[in-house]
N, C-alpha and C positions, 0 to 999 in steps of 0.2 A: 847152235839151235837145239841140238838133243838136251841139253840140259835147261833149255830155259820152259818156263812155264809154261801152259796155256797161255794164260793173258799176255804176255811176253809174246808168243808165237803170234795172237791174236793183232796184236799193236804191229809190229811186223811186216805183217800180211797188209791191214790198211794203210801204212808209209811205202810200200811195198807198189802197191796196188794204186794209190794218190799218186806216185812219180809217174805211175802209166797212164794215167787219167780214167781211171775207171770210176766213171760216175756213183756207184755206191760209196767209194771211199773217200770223191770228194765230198759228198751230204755229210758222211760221217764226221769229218776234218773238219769242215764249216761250221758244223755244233759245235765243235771241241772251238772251236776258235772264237765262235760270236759269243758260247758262255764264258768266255777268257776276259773276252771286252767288255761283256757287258756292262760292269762298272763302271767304265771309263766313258770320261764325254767325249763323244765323235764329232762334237760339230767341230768344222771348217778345218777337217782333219782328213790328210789322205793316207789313204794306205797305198802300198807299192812291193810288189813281190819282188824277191831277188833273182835276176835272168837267169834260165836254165842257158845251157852253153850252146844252145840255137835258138834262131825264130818256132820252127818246129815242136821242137821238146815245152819249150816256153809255152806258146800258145794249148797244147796239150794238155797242160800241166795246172796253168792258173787261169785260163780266160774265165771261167766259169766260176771257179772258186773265188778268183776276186770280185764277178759282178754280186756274187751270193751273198760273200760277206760285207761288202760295201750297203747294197740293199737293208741287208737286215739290221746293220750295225747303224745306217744313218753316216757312212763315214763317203769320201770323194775317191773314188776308184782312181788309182795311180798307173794302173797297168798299162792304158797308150798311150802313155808317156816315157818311157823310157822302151827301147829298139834295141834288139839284136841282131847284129847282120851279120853274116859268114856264122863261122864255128870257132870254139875253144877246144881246146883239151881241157878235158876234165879235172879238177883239181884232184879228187879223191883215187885217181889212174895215173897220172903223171906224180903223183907226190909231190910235187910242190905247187906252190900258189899260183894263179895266172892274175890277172890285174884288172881284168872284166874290160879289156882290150878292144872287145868286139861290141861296145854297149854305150849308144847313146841316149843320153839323157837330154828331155826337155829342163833347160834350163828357167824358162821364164815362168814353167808353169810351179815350176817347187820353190822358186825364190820367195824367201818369207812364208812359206808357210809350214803349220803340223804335220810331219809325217811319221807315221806307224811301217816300220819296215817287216815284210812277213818272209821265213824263207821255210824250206822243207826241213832242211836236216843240218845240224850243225856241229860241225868236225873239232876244226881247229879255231872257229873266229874269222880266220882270214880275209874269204869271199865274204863277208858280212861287213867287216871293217875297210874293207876298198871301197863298197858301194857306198856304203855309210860317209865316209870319207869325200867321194865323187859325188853325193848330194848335199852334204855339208859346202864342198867347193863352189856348187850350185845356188847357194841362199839358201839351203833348206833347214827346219830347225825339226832334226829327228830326235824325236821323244822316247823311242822304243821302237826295240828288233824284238822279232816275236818267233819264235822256230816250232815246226810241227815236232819235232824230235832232236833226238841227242846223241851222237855215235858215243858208244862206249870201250872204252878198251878193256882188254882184259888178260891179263899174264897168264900165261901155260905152265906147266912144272915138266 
């Protein structure tokens, strides 16, 4: 962080502040996301965030942000459709992958149709391609994963 920019420290601060659910970063995130879509037609099209590793953290995290950008986008909120019960380990603490073990999905309600997959941060692909994969299993015809950010790596000397 010493070396990165303002704007850098800025972006951050609200992915930062988004995973805690702090209501200014969700309005902020909602802009950045409904101007994303805007282009694209939303009808008969749901959107569906990717489960944080509790019901807790989950609901914290997207309940709000998904009615916001469903609302505004004109798109079918996905979010009580797929359950998170107990806990995971974290994929980004444990280093490796977990398989989203703890998450079920309504099947009947994605079978056949558009979905927009949204998630916060995207590491390796992993948790994005399981869930992708377990809605696919589902009937679902996912058009696009959408990520608020992008971990970066970065080599030391």
């Amino acid at each position: 962080m010493r070396r990165a920019s303002f704007e850098a420290q800025e972006s951050n601060r609200y992915i930062i502040d988004f995973k805690n659910g702090r209501k200014y970063a969700i309005r902020i995130i909602t802009d950045m996301v409904c101007e994303t879509l805007s282009k694209t037609n939303m009808d008969n099209t749901i959107i569906v965030n990717i489960p944080a590793s509790c019901e807790r953290t989950t609901e914290r995290r997207y309940r709000t942000f998904m009615n916001d950008v469903c609302d505004r986008c004109g798109a079918v909120n996905g979010f009580g459709h797929v359950h998170v019960f107990g806990k995971r380990e974290k994929s980004h603490i444990i280093r490796h992958h977990s398989h989203l073990d703890n998450v079920r999905i309504d099947n009947d309600f994605f079978r056949g149709r558009r979905v927009i997959v949204v998630d916060d941060i995207c590491t390796t692909g992993q948790t994005s391609n399981s869930f992708i994969e377990r809605l696919k299993m589902a009937g679902a015809d996912v058009r696009m994963a959408l990520f608020i950010a992008k971990t970066k790596k970065f080599k030391t000397n």
